[in-house]
C-alpha positions in Angstrom: -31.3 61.7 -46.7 -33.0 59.6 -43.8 -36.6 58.7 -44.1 -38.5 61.1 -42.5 -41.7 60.8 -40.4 -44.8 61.4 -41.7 -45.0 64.4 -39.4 -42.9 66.2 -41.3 -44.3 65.8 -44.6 -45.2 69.5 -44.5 -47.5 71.6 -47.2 -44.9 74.1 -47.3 -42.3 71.6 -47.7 -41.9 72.7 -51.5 -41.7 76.3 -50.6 -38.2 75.1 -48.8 -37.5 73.2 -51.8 -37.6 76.7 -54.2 -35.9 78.5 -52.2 -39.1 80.6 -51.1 -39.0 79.7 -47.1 -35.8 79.3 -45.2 -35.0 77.7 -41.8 -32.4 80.2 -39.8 -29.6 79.2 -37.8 -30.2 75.3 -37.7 -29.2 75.1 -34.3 -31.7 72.3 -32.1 -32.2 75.6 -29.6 -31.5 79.0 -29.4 -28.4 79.0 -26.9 -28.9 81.0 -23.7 -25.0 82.9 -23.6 -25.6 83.3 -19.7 -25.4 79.7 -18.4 -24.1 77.9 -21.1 -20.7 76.9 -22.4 -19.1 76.7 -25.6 -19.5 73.0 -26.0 -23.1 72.8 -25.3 -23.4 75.9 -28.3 -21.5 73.6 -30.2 -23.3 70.6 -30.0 -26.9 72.2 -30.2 -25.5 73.8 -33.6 -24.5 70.3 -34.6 -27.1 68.3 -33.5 -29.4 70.8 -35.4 -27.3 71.1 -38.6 -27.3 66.6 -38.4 -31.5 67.0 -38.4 -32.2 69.2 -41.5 -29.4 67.7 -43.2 -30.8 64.6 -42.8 -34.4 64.9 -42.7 -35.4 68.4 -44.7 -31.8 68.1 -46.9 -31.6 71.8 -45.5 -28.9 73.8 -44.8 -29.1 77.2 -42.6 -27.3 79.9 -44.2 -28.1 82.9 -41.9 -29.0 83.1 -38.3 -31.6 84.9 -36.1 -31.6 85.3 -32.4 -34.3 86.7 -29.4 -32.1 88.4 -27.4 -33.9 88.5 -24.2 -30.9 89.4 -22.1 -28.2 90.0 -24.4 -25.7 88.8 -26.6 -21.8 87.8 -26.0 -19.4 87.3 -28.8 -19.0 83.6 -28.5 -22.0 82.4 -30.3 -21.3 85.3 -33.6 -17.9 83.5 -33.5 -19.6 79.7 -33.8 -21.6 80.7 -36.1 -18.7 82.2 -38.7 -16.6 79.2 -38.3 -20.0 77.5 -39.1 -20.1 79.1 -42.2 -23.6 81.3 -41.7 -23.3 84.5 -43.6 -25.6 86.5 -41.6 -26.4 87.0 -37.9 -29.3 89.2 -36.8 -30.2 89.6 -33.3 -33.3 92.0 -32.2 -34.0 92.9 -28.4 -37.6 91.9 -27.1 -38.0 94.9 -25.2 -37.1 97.2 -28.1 -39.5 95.5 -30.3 -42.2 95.7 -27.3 -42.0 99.2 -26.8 -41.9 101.1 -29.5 
């Protein structure tokens, strides 16, 4: 695990530690399935996973999405092969109106 920056020595860094607070997909951003291609899901996903790995000794196990304008199957299919067991996805507008 690299050294991390002082910045990041969180109060509720034990809370990851026990199991009691857990980071969620692990990707650097949430991709945007409209304008983006399967390499640049690919590499946000890994340049996320690189982070915790290194800095928080994390790894995500589930994954949760905004879905502002909807939701292709591409990303779902990354995100098996990355091994997350669960993918949950709500809709803003839903969430706003009822």
């Amino acid at each position: 695990m690299k050294q991390s920056p002082s910045c990041l020595n969180l109060p509720h860094q034990h809370l990851i530690e026990e199991g009691r607070f857990e980071i969620l997909t692990g990707g650097w951003v949430m991709t945007d399935e409209a304008s983006v291609d399967t390499f640049g899901m690919v590499d946000q996903l890994v340049e996320g996973h690189q982070w915790l790995r290194d800095h928080l000794n994390v790894t995500a196990k589930s994954s949760w999405s905004v879905d502002p304008f909807g939701h292709g199957g591409t990303f779902p299919y990354i995100l098996k092969v990355a091994d997350k067991k669960h993918f949950l996805f709500s809709t803003l507008y839903i969430l706003f109106v009822e």
